[in-house]
N, C-alpha and C positions, 0 to 999 in steps of 0.2 A: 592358123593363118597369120603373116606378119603385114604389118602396116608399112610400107616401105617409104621413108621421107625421100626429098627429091634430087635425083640426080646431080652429079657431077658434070657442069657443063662452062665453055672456056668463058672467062670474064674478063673481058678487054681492060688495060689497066685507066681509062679515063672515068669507071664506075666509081672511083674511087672520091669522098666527100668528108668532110671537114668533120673533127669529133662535134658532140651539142647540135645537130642541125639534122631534117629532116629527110629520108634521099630523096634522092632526085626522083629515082624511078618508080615512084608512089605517085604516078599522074592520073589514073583511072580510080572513078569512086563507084561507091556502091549505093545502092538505094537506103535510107534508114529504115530499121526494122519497124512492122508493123508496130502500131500503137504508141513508134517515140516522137510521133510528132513531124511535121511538118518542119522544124526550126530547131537549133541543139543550141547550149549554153552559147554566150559569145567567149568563154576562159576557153572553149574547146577549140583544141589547135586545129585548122582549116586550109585546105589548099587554094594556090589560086586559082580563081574563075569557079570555084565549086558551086554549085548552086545550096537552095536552102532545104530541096530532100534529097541531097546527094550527100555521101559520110564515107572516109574511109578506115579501113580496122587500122585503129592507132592503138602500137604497143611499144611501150615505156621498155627502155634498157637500162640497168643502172649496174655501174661501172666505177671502180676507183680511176677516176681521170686524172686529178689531183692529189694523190695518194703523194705521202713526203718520201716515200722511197723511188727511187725511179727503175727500177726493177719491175718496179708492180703498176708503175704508168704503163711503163711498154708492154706487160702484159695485157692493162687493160685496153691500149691502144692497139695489141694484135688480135684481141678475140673482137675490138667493134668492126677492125676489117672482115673479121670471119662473119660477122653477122650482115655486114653489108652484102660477101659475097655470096650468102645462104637468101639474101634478098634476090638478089637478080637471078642467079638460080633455077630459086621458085616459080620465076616468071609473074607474081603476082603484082600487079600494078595497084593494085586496090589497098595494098600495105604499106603503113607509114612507122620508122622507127622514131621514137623520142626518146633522147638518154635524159639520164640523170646523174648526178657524181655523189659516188659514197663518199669520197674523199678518204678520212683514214678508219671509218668506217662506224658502226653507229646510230648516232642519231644525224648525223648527214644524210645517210641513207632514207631513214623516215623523211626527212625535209623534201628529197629529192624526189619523195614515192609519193606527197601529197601533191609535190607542184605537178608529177605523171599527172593525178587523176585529176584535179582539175583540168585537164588541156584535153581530156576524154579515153585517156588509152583503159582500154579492156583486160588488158592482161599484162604481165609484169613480168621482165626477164633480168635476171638478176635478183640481189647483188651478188658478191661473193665472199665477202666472209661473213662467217657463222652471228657475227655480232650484230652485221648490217642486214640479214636477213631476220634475226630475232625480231630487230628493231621496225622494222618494213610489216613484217606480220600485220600487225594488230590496222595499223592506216591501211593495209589492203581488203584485211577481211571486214572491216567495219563499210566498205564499198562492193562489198561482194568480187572482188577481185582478184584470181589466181596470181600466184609468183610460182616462179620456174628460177630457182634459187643453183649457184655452182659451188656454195660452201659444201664441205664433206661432211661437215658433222650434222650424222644425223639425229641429234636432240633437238636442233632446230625444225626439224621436218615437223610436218602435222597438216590436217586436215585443210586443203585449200592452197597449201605450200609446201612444194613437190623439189625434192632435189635433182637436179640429174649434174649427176656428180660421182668421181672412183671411189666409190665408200668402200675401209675396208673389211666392213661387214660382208661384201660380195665377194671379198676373196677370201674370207673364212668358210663360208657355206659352200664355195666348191670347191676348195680343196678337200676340204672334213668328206663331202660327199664322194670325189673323187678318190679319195685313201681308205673308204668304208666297203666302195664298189671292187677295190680291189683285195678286201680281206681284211683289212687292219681295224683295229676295233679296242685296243689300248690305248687312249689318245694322252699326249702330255703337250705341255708349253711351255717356254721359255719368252718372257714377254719383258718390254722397258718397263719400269715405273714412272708413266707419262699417261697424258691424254689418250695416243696413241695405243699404247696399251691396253687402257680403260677398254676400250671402244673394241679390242681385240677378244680379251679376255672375258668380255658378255656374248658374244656372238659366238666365241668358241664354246660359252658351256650351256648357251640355247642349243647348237648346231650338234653337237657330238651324240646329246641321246636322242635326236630324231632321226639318225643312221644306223642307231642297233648301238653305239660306241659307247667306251666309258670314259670319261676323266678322272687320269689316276693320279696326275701333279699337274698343277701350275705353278710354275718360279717367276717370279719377276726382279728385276735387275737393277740396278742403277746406269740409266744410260750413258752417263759423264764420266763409269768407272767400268774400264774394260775388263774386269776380270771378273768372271761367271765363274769361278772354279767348287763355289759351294753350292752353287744352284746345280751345278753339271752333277754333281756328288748324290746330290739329294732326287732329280730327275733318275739317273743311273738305277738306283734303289725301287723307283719305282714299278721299274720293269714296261715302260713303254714298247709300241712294235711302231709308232709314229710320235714325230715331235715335229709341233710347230714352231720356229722359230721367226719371232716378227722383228728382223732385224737387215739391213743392206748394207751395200760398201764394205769400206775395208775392217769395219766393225764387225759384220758378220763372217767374216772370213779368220780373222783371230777367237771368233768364240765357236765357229764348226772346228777350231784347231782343238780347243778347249772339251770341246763336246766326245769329239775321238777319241781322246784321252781316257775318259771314261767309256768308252765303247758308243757311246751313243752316235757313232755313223756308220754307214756302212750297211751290210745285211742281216744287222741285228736291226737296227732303228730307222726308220726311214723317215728321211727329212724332209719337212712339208714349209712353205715360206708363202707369202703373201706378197701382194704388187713390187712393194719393196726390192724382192730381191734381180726385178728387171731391170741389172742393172751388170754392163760387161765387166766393170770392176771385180765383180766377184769369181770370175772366171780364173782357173788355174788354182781353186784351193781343192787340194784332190779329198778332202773330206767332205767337200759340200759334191761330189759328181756323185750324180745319181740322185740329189733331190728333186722334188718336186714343187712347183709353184703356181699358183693364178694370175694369171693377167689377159690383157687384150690379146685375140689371137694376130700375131706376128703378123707386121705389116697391112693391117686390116684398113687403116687409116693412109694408106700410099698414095691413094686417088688424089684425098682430099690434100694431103701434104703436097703436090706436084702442083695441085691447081691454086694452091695458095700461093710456091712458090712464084708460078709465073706471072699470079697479079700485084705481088707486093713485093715481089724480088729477094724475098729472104724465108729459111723455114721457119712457120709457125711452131709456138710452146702448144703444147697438148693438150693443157687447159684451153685453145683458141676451136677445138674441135668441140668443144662444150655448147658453143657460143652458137656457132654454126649448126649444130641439131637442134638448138631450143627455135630460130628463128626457121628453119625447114621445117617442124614439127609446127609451127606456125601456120604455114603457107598452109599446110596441109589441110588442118586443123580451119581456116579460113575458109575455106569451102560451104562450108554447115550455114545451115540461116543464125543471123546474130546471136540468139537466143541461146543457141544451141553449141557454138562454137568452142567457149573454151570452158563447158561445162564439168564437173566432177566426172561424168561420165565417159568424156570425150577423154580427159586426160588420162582415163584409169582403163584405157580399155586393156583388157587384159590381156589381146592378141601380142602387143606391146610395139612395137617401131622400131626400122631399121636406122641404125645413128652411123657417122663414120668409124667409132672404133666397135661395131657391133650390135646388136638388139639388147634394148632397153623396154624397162615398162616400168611406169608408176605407180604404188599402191596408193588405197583411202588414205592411210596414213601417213601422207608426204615420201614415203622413203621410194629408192630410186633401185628395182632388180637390175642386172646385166649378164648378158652372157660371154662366159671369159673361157679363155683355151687352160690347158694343164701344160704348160712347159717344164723341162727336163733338164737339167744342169750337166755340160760334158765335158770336157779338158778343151774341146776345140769349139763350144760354142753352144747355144738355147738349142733346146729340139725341141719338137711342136709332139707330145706325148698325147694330147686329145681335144680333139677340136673345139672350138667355141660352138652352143650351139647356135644352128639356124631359125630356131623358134622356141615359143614355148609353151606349146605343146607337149605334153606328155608320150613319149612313145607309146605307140598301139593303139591311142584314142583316135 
């Protein structure tokens, strides 16, 4: 059974409210949970007219507001609209957001995650880079306090702080599973010599012998140098029936030229790619038609994308759909007696939650599953080769 976060519904564009400030539409409070008292800290941020056993669930957002690139303002000033608009939404009145600014990310971040808890928030959304979330950890868990982090890298994941974020661990594990399910079971790689990679290259050689598969090469590459022709040489020899290639644009498109060359396209080798290759630049290279790749399934996020449009008048980045399920998974999640709310258990339930770009679910261990479609690479455009799933649930249980 899936958890379904809450609907898409129209938000008149006057919802809209100043970065660093409270919303508006946080007017109804809640009773304070048994045993905390009659009266809460006075650092605890409070609405007006609230009485002294009335409390509403305050949760911290932290956000490069200030960030020195302005790339990454705007990003973080479209996903606080997305969280405003996941507020109203909700329809919950009993929730109050409080940001905080990573700035360029850090120990701003920690600064900004101790002023949260002092003012009383419960849970923590944000930040988003991997540095600002290391940094945030330690101030939150020493308060017992979840973070719901949108860095991708998940070395920072861990017990208490949960990514929901496109790791592309998850598009390693179903594509490797989807290429197993249809026979293949020589698995090779073609990988950057980067981060990226790193992070490719362990999940591929977790993922391949839990499908029956083998790993017969990994090449990795210099990403600043286009030419693969010895990796292709050395891949070729090893006699793959699947290769993964973690690479986009028009980079990928001159090394599926490269890969041909040595046979490795076509119906000897079948090409397997990762988020990355969602990407129409790469359309028209006839060596890559016919691969396969992970990503969201196709327009799955259209709802949310239409109703952003008409409150903010421009399209939201796809990072702002991150924003928008951590605060609906909120709402949800706010329901439960205090206690209970955004407990280990609440967060991990393993049914897992319907998000805009698909069902997710949290593990113990911070890291973030998702359910991604199989698309299909063709001269005239993506094909939708196997759906994302609707649960996850095992078939037949």
């Amino acid at each position: 059974m899936l958890v379904a976060l809450s609907a898409v519904a129209a938000l008149p564009a006057c919802s809209t409210v100043q970065q660093h400030t409270a919303l508006p539409q946080a007017t109804t409070t809640a009773p304070l949970a048994s045993g905390q008292g009659q009266a809460e800290p006075g650092s605890y941020l409070r609405l007006p007219g609230m009485t002294a056993n009335r409390a509403p669930v305050r949760v911290g957002i932290i956000l490069p507001f200030s960030n020195n690139a302005a790339a990454t303002r705007k990003l973080a000033a479209s996903m606080m609209n997305a969280a405003q608009m996941a507020l109203y939404d909700s329809g919950k009145t009993n929730i109050v957001l409080i940001t905080g600014d990573e700035g360029d990310g850090g120990a701003p971040a920690a600064s900004a995650a101790r002023s949260l808890i002092r003012k009383g928030v419960r849970v923590i959304i944000g930040p988003l880079f991997a540095a600002s979330v290391r940094a945030v950890a330690p101030v939150a868990q020493r308060s017992g306090i979840p973070v719901i982090g949108f860095s991708s890298d998940r070395s920072v994941a861990q017990p208490g702080v949960y990514l929901l974020s496109f790791q592309p661990e998850n598009d390693v594990r179903r594509i490797v599973d989807y290429a197993a399910s249809q026979g293949h079971r020589a698995f090779a790689a073609l990988l950057p010599r980067d981060p990226y990679g790193d992070h490719i290259a362990a999940a591929f050689e977790k993922d391949v012998p839990q499908v029956s598969g083998q790993v017969v090469d990994i090449e990795r590459f210099d990403p600043q140098n286009g030419d693969v022709a010895p990796q292709a040489a050395s891949l070729a020899s090893a006699h793959p029936d699947a290769l993964l290639v973690a690479q986009g644009g028009a980079a990928l498109r001159g090394t599926a030229q490269a890969l041909s060359i040595d046979g490795l396209a076509g119906a000897r080798t079948q090409l397997l790619g990762t988020g990355v290759w969602d990407d129409p630049s790469i359309l028209g290279e006839q060596a890559l038609d016919g691969g396969w790749f992970a990503a969201p399934q196709p327009d799955a996020n259209s709802a949310f994308v239409q109703h952003y449009e008409a409150a903010f008048g421009s399209r939201p980045p796809t990072l702002s759909g991150l924003a928008y399920d951590a605060v609906a998974l909120i709402g949800l999640l706010s329901q439960a007696p205090a206690g209970e709310r955004f407990s280990a258990d609440a967060l991990t339930n393993p049914n897992g939650f319907g998000g805009v770009s698909g069902i997710f679910r949290f593990q113990p261990n911070g890291d973030c599953q998702r359910g991604l479609a199989i698309l299909g690479v063709t001269a005239s455009g993506f094909t939708l080769v196997a759906p994302a799933p609707t649960t996850f649930e095992k078939q037949g249980s």
